[in-house]
DOLO-451585 format. One line per 8 residues: for each residue x, y, z of N, C-alpha, C. Coordinates in steps of 0.1 Angstrom, whole numbers. Layout:
# residues N
X/Y/Z/X/Y/Z/X/Y/Z ~ ...
//
This chain:
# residues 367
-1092/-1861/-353/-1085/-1850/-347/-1094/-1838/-348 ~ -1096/-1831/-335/-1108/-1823/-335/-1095/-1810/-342 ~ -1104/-1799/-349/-1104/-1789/-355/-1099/-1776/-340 ~ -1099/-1769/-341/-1098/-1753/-328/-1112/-1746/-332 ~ -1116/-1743/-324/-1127/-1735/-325/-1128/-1723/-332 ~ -1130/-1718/-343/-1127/-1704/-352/-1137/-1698/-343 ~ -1129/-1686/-347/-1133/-1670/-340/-1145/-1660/-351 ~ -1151/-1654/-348/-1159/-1648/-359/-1156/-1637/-359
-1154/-1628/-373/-1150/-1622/-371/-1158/-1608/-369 ~ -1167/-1612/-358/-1174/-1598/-347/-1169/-1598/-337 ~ -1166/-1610/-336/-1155/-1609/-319/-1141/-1612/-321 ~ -1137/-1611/-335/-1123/-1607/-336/-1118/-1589/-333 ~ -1130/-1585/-339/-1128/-1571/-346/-1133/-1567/-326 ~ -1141/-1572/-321/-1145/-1564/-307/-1133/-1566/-301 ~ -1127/-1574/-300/-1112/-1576/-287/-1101/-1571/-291 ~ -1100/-1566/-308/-1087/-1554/-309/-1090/-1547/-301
-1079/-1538/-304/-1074/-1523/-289/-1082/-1511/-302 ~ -1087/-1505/-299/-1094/-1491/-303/-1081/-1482/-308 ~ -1083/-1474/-316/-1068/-1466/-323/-1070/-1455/-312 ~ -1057/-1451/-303/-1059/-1439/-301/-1055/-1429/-311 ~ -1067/-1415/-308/-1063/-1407/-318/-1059/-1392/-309 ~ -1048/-1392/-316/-1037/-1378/-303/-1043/-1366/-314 ~ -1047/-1356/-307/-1054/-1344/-317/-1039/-1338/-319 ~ -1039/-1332/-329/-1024/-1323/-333/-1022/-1313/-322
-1013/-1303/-321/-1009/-1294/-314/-1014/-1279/-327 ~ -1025/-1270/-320/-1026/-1261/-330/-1018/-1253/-333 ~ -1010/-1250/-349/-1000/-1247/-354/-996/-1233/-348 ~ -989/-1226/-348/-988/-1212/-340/-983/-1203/-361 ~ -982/-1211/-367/-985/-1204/-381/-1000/-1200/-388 ~ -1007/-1209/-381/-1022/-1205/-383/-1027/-1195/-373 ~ -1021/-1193/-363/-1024/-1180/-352/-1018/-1171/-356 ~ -1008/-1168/-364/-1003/-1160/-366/-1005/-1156/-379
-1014/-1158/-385/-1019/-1156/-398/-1031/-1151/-395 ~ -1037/-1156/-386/-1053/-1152/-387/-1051/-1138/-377 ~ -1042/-1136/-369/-1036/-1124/-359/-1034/-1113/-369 ~ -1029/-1116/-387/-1021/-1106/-391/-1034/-1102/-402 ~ -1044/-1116/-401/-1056/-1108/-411/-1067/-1099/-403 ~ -1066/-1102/-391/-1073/-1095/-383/-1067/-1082/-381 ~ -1054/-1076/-379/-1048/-1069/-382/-1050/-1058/-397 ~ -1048/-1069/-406/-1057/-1059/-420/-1069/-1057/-421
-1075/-1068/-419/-1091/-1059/-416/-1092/-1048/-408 ~ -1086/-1046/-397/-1083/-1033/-391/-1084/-1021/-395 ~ -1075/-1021/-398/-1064/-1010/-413/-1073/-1006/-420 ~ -1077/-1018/-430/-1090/-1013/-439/-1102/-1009/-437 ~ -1102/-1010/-426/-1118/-1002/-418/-1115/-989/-416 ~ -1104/-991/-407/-1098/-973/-402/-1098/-965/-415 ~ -1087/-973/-425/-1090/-966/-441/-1105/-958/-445 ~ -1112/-965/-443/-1126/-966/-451/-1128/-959/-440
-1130/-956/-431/-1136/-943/-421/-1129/-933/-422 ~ -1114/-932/-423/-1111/-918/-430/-1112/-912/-442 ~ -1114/-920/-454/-1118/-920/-466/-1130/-910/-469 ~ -1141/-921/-463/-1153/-920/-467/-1156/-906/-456 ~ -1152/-903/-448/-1154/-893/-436/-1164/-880/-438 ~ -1167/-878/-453/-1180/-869/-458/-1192/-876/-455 ~ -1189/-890/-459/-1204/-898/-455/-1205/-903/-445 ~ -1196/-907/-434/-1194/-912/-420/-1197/-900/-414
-1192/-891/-413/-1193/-883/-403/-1209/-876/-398 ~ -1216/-872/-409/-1231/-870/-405/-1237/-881/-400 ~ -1235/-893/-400/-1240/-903/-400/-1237/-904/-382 ~ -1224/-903/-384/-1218/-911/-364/-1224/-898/-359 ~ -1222/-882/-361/-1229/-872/-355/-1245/-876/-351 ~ -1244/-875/-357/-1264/-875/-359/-1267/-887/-346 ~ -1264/-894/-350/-1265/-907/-338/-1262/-905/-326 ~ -1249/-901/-322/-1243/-896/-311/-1258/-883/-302
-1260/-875/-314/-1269/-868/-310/-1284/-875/-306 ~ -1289/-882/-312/-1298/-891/-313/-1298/-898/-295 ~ -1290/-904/-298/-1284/-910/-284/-1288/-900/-268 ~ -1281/-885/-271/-1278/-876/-261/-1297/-870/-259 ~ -1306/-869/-271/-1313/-861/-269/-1327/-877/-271 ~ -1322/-887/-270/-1333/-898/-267/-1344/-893/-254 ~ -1331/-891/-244/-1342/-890/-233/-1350/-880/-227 ~ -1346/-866/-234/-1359/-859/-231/-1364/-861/-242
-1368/-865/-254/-1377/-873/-266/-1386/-881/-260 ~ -1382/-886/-249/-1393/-898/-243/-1403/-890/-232 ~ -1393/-880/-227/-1404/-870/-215/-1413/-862/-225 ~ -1410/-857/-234/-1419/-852/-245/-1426/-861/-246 ~ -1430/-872/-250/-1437/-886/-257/-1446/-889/-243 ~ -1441/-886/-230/-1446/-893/-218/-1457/-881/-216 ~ -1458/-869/-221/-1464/-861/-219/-1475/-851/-230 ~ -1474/-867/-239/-1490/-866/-251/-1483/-862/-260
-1467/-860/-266/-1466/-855/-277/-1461/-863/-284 ~ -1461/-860/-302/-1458/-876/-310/-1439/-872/-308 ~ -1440/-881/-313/-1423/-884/-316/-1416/-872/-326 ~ -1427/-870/-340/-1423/-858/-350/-1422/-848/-339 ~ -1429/-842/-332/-1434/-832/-329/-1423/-829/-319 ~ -1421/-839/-312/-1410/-835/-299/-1399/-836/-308 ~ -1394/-840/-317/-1384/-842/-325/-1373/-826/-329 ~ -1391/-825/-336/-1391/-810/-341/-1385/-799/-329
-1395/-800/-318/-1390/-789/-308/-1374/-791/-306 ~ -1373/-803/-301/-1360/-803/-297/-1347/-801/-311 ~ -1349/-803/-321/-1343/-794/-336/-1343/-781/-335 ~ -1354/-776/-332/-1353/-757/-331/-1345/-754/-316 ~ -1345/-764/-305/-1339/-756/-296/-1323/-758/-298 ~ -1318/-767/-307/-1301/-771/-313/-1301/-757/-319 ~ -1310/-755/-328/-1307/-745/-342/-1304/-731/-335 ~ -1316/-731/-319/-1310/-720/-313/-1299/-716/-309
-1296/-726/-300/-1286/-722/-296/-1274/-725/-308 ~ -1269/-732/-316/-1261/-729/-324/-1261/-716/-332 ~ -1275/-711/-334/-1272/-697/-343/-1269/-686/-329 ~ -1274/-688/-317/-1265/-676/-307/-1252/-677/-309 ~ -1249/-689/-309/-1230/-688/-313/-1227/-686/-324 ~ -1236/-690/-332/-1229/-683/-349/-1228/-663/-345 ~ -1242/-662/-341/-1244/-645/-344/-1234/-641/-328 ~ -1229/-648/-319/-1215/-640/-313/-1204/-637/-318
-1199/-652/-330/-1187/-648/-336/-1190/-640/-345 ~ -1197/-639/-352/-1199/-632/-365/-1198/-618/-358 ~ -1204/-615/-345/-1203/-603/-342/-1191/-595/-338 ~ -1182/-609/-331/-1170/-607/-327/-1157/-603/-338 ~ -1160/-609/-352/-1149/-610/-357/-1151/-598/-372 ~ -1157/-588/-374/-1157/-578/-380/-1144/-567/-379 ~ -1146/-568/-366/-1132/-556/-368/-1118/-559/-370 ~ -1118/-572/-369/-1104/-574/-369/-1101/-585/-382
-1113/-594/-382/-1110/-602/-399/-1109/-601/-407 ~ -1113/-592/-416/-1120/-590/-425/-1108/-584/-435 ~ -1094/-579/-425/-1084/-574/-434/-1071/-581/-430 ~ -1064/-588/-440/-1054/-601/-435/-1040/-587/-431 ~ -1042/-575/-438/-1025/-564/-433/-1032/-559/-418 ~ -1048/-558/-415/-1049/-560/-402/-1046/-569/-389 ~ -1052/-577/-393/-1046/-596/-386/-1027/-591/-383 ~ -1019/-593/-394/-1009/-590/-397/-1007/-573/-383
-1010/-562/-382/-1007/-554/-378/-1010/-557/-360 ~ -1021/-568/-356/-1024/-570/-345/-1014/-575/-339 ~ -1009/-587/-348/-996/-594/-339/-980/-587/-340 ~ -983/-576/-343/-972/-568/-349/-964/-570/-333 ~ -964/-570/-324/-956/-571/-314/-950/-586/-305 ~ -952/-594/-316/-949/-608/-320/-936/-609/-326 ~ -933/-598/-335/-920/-598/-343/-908/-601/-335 ~ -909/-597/-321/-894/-598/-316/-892/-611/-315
-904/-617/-312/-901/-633/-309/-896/-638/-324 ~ -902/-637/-333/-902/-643/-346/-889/-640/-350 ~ -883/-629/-353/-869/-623/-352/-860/-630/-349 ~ -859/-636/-339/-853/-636/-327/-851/-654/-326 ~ -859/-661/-335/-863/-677/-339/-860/-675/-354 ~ -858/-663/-362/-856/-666/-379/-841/-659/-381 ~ -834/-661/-387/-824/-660/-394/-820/-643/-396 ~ -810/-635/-385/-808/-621/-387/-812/-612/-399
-808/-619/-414/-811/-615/-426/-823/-615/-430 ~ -833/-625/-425/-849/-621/-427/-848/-606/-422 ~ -852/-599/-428/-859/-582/-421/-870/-583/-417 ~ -877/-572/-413/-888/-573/-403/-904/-571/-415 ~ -900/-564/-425/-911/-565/-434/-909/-579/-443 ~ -900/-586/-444/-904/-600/-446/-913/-609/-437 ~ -910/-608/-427/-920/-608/-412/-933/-603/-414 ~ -937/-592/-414/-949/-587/-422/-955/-594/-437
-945/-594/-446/-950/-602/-455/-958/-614/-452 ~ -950/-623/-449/-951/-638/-442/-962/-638/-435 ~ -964/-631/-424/-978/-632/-414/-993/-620/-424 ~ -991/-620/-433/-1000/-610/-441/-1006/-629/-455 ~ -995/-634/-456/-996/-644/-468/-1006/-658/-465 ~ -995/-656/-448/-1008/-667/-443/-1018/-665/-434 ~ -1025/-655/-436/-1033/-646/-430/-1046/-650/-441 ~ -1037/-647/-454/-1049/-651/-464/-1052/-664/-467
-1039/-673/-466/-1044/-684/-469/-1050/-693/-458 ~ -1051/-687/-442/-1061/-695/-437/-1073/-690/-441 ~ -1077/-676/-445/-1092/-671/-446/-1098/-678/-461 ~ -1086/-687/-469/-1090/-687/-484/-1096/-704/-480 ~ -1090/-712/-466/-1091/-726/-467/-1106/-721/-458 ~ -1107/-711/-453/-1123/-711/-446/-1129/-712/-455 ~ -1131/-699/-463/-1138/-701/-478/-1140/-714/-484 ~ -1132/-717/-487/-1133/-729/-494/-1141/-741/-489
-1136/-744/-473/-1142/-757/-465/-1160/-750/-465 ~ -1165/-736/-468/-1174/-734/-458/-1184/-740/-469 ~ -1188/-744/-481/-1199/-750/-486/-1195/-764/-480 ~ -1188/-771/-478/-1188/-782/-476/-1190/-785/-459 ~ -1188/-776/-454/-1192/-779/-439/-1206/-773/-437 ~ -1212/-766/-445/-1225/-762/-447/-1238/-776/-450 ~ -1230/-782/-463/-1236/-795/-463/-1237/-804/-454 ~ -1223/-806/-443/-1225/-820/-437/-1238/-812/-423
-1231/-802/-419/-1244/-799/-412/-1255/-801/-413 ~ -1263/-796/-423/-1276/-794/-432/-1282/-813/-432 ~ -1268/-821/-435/-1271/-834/-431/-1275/-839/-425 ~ -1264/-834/-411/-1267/-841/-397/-1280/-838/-392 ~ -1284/-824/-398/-1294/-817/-387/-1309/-828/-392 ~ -1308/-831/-405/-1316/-840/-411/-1319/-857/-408 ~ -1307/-861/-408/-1308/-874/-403/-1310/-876/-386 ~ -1306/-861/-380/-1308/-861/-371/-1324/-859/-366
-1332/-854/-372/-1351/-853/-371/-1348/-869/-373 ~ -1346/-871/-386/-1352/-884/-390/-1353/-895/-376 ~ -1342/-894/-375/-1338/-904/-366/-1346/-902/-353 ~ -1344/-891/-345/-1354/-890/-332/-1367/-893/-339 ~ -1377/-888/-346/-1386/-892/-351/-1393/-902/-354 ~ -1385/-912/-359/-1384/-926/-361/-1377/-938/-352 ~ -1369/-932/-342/-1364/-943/-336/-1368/-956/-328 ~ -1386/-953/-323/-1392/-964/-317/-1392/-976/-331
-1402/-969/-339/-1401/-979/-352/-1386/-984/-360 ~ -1373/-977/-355/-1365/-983/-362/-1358/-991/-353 ~ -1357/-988/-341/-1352/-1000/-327/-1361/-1012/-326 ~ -1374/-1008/-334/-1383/-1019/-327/-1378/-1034/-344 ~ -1381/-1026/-356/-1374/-1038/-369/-1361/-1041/-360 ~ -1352/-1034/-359/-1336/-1042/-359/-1340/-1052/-351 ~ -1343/-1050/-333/-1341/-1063/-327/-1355/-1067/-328 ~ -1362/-1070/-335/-1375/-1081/-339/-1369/-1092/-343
-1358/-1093/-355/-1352/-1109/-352/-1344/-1119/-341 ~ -1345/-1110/-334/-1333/-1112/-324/-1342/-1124/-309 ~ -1337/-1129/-309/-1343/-1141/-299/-1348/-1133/-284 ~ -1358/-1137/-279/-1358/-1128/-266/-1351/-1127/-255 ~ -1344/-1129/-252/-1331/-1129/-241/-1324/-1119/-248 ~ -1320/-1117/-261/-1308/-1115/-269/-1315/-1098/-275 ~ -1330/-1098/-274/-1337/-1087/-276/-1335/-1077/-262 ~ -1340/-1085/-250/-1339/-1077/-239/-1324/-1070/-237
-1316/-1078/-237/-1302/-1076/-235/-1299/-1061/-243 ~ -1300/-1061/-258/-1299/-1051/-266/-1305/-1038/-266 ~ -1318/-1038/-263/-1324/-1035/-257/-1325/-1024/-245 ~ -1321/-1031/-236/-1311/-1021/-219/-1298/-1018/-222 ~ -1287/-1023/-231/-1276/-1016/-238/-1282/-1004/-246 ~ -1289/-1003/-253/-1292/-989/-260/-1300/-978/-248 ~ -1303/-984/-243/-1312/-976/-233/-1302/-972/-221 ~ -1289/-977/-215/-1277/-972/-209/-1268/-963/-217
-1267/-965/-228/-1261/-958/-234/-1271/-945/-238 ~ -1283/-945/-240/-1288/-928/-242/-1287/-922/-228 ~ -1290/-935/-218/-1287/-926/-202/-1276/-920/-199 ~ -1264/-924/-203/-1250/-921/-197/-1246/-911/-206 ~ -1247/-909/-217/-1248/-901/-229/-1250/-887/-226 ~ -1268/-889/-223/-1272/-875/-225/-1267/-868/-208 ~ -1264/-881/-200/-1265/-875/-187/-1246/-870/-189 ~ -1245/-876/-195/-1224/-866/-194/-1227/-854/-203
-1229/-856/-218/-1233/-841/-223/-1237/-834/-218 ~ -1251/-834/-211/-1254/-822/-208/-1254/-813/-196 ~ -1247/-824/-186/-1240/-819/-178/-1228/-813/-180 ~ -1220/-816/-190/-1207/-809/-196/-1209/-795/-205 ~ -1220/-797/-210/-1223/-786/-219/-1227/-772/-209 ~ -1240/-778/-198/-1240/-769/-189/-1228/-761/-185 ~ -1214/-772/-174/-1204/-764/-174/-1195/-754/-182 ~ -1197/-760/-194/-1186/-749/-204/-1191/-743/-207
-1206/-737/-205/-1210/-727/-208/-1213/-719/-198 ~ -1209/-721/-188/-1203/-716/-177/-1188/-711/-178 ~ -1181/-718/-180/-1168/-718/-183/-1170/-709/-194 ~ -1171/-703/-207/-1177/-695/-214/-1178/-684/-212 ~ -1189/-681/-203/-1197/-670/-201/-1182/-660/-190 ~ -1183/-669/-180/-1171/-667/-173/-1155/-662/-180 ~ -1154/-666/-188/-1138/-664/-195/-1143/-651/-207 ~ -1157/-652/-211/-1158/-638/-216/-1160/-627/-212
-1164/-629/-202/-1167/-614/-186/-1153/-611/-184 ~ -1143/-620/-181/-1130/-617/-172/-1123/-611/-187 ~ -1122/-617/-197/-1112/-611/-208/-1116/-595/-213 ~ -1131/-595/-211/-1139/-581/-214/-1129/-574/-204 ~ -1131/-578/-191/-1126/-572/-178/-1112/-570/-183 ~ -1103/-573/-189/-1091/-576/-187/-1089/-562/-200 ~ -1097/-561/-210/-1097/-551/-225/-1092/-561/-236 ~ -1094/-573/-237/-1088/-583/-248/-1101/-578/-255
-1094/-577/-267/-1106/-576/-283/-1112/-589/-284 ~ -1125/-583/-284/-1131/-600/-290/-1137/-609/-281 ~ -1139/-601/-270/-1138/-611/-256/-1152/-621/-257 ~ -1161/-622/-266/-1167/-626/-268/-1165/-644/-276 ~ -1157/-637/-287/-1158/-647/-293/-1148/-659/-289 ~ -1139/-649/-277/-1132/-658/-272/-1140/-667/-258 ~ -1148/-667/-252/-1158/-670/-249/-1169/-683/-255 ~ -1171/-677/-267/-1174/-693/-276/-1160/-699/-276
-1154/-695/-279/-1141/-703/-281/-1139/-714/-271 ~ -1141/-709/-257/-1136/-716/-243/-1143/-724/-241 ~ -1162/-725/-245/-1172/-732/-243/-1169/-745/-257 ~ -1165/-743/-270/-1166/-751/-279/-1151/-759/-276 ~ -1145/-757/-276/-1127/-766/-274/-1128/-776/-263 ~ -1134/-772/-258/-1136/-774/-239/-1140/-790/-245 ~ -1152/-789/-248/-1153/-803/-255/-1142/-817/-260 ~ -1131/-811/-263/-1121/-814/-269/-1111/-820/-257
-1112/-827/-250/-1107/-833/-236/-1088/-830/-242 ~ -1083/-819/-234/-1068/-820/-233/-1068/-812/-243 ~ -1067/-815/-257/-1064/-805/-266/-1067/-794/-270 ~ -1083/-797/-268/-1090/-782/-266/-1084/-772/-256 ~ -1083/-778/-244/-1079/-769/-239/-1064/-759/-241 ~ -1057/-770/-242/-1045/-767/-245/-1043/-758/-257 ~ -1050/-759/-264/-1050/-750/-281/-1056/-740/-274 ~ -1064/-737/-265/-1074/-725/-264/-1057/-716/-252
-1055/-721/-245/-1044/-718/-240/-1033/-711/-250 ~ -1030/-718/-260/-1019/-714/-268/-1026/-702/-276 ~ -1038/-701/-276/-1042/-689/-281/-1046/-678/-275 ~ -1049/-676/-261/-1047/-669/-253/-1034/-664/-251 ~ -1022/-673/-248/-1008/-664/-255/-1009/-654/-259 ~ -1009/-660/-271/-1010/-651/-284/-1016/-639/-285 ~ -1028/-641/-278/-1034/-627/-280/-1033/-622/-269 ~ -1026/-622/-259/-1021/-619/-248/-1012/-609/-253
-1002/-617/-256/-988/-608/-265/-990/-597/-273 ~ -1000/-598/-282/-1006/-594/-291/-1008/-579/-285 ~ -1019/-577/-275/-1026/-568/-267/-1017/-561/-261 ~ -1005/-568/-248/-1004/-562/-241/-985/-560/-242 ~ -982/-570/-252/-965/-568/-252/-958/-575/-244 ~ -945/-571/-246/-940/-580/-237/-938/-576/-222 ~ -954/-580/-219/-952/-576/-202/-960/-586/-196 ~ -961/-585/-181/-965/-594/-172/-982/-599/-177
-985/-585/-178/-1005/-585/-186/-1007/-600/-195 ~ -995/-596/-206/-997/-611/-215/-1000/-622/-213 ~ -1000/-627/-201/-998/-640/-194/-1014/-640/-188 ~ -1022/-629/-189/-1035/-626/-181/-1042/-634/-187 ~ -1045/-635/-195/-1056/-640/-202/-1058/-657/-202 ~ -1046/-663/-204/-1043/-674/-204/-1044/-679/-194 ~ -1038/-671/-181/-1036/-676/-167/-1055/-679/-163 ~ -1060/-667/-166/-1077/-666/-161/-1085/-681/-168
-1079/-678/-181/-1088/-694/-184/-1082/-707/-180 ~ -1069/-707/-173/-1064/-719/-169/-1068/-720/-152 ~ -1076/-709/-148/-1075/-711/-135/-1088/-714/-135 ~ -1097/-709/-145/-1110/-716/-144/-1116/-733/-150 ~ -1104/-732/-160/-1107/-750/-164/-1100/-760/-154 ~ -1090/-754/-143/-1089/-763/-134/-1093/-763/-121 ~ -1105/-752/-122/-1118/-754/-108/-1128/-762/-115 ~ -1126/-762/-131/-1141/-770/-140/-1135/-784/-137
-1126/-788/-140/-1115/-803/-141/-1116/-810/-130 ~ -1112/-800/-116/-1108/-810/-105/-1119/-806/-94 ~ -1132/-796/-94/-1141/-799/-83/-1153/-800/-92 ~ -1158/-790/-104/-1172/-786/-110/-1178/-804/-113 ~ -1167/-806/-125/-1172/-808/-135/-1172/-831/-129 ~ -1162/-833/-115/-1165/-842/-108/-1178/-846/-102 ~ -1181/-832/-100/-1197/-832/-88/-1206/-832/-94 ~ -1209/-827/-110/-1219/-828/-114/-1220/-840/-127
-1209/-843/-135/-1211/-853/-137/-1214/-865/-130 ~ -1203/-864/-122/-1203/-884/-110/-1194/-885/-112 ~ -1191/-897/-97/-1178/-906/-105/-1182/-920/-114 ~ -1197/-925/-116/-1195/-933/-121/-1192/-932/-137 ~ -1195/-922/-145/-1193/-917/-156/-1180/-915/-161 ~ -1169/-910/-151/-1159/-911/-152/-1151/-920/-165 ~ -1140/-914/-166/-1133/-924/-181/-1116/-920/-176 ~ -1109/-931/-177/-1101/-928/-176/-1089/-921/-186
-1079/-912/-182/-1071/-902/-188/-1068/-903/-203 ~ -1062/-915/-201/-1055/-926/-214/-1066/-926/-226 ~ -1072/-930/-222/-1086/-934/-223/-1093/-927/-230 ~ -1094/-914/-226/-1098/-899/-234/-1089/-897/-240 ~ -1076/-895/-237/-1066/-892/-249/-1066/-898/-262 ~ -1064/-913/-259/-1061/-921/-272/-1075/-919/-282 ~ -1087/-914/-277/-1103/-911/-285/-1104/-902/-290 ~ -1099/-890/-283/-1093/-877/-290/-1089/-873/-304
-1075/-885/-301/-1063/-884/-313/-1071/-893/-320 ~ -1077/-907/-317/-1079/-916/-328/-1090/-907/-340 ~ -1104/-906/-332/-1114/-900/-340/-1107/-885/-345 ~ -1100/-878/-340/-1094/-869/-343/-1088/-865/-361 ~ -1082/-877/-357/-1071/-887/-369/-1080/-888/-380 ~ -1091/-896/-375/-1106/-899/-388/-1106/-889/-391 ~ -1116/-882/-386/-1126/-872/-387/-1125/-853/-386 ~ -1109/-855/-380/-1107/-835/-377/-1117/-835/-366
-1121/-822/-365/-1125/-812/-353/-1142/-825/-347 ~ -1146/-822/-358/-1159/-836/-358/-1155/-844/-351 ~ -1148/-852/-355/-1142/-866/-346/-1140/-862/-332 ~ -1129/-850/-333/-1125/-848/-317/-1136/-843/-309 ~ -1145/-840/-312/-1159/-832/-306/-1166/-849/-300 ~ -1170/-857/-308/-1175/-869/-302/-1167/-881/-299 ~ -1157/-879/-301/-1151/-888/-293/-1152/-894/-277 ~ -1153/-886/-267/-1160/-888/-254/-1172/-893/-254
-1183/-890/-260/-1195/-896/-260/-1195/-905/-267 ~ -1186/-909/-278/-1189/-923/-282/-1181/-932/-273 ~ -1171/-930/-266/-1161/-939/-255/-1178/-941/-246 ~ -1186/-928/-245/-1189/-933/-229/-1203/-942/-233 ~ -1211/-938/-247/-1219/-952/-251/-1211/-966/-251 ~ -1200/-964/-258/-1194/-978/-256/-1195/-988/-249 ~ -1191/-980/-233/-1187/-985/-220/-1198/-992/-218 ~ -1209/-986/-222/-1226/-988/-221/-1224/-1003/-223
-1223/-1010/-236/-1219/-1022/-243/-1209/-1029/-236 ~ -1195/-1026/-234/-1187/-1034/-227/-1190/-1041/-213 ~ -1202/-1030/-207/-1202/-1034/-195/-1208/-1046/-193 ~ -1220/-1047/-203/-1228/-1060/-200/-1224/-1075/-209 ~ -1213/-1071/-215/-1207/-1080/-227/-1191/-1090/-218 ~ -1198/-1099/-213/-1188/-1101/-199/-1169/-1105/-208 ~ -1170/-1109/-223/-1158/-1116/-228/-1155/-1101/-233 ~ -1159/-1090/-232/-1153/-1075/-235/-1151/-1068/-224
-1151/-1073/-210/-1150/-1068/-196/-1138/-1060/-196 ~ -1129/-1069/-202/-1114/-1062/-201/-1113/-1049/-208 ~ -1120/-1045/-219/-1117/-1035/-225/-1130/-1027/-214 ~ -1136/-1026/-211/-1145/-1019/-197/-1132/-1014/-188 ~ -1125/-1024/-182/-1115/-1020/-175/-1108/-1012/-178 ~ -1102/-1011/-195/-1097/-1004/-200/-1098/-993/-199 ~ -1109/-987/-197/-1112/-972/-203/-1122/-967/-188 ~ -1120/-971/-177/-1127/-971/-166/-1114/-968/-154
-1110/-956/-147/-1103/-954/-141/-1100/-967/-128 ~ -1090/-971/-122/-1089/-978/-114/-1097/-978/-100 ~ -1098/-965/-95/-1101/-959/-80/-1118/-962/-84 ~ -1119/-961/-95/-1139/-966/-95/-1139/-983/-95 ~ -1130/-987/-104/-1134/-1000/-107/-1128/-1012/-95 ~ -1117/-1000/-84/-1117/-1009/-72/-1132/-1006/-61 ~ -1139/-1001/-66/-1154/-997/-59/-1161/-1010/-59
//
């Protein structure tokens, strides 16, 4: 009786069926975990930039500046001079013009700072409003009191803040040489590890961002010092005290997209009221600088920036308040120019497109 032919078992094991293997469904408790750590690393960054904001702040200045004054650094350099040297010039022509605005206010604000029952006696025609918003039983030299108390105590927080804003300056102005000075050799270490594609790419991102940079600053800066010059001729014209330093005033806030202005507005009020009482005049002052920040807004400051520079509204606002938030008056001052290097990066970073769109008005990005 013959036997069956045994099978071996290589061609047992080849003619089973293969396991299928079904991959899991990824859990939505692990997305929502890693959603809520990414969320605290957040937090703790923002923390640490408001925190540390003595050491951050000369740091992101300085750069921003670096950034804005890169490209006439290079027309210097294209025209036989070293990198210190054009560094240097362009350091003394900041220091200039910042000390003309120091020595306007300083000149502007003698006759009226210097005594807090003066301050107090300026807005003396303020009281009806105040009166009139506080409780009949306040009297009117409690009113005096009160605007005499915090009279001193904002001149006691200048005091105070001014060695310490003395230093971050003194900082910035420093890392800021350094930095122009040094920047070929320090752009050239960072992307030397960097693969060559990944070098080029980096590369024309920093070099868009010093273009778009210096080319919105200093077209903005041009305007508001226009805007400036302009609002201190018309307030002279008008007999407002000070017309000067309200003039720096109109040129430095201006910066300050929305709020600035708006603050410089509510302070025109004020010193409107102040001057002329309660009559039609009051409203002068305020009216003149609002009629000239919205020829700068809606024709100046279109035509000579561009539209491609443009940022939309939101956009500016929410960079305002964020860096605002960090940093105070610092923050709000570069907030715009670090949105508009950003853009620089978003644009060529195709899985960040969306956030480009973000912060890029529609009527350009349907171009």
């Amino acid at each position: 009786m013959r036997s069956a032919p045994r099978h071996s078992t290589d061609e047992t094991h080849a003619s089973a069926p293969l396991p299928v293997v079904v991959p899991l469904p990824r859990r939505p408790v692990a997305a929502a975990t890693q959603r809520a750590m990414s969320g605290l690393v957040l937090f703790a960054a923002l923390w640490w930039l408001h925190e540390a904001h003595a050491f951050v702040v000369p740091l992101v200045f300085a750069a921003v500046l670096a950034l804005v004054l890169a490209p006439p650094l290079d027309r210097l350099h294209r025209r036989g001079l070293p990198d210190a040297i054009g560094a240097a010039l362009l350091l003394v022509g900041l220091l200039a013009a910042l000390g003309g605005a120091g020595w306007l206010v300083l000149r502007a604000l003698p006759p009226w700072a210097g005594d807090a029952d003066a301050v107090a006696r300026l807005v003396h025609p303020l009281h009806g409003a105040l009166a009139a918003l506080l409780p009949a039983r306040i009297a009117e030299t409690r009113i005096d009191a009160e605007l005499t108390r915090q009279v001193e105590a904002l001149r006691a927080m200048l005091v105070e803040s001014a060695p310490r804003v003395a230093l971050q300056t003194v900082s910035t102005l420093v890392l800021l040489y350094f930095m122009l000075a040094g920047q070929r050799a320090l752009v050239a270490r960072a992307v030397a590890p960097l693969a060559a594609r990944r070098r080029v790419e980096v590369l024309a991102i920093l070099r868009d961002a010093s273009r778009d940079s210096a080319r919105f600053v200093g077209a903005l800066a041009l305007i508001y010092a226009g805007v400036g010059i302009l609002t201190g001729i018309a307030l002279a014209a008008l007999g407002l005290p000070a017309a000067a330093l309200w003039g720096v005033l109109a040129f430095g806030l201006s910066f300050v997209s929305y709020l600035g202005p708006a603050a410089m507005v509510a302070a025109l009020l004020l010193a409107g009221s102040a001057h002329a009482g309660a009559s039609v005049m009051a409203l002068a002052p305020a009216a003149v600088f609002l009629t000239l920040h919205a020829i700068d807004s809606n024709f100046v400051s279109p035509a000579f920036v561009g539209r491609q520079l443009a940022l939309s509204p939101v956009a500016v606002l929410a960079a305002v308040l964020l860096f605002g938030w960090l940093w105070g008056l610092a923050g709000a001052l570069i907030a715009v120019p670090l949105l508009v290097a950003a853009r620089a990066l978003l644009r060529r970073r195709h899985h960040l497109r969306w956030l480009h769109d973000c912060i890029t008005p529609a009527s350009i990005r349907r171009r």
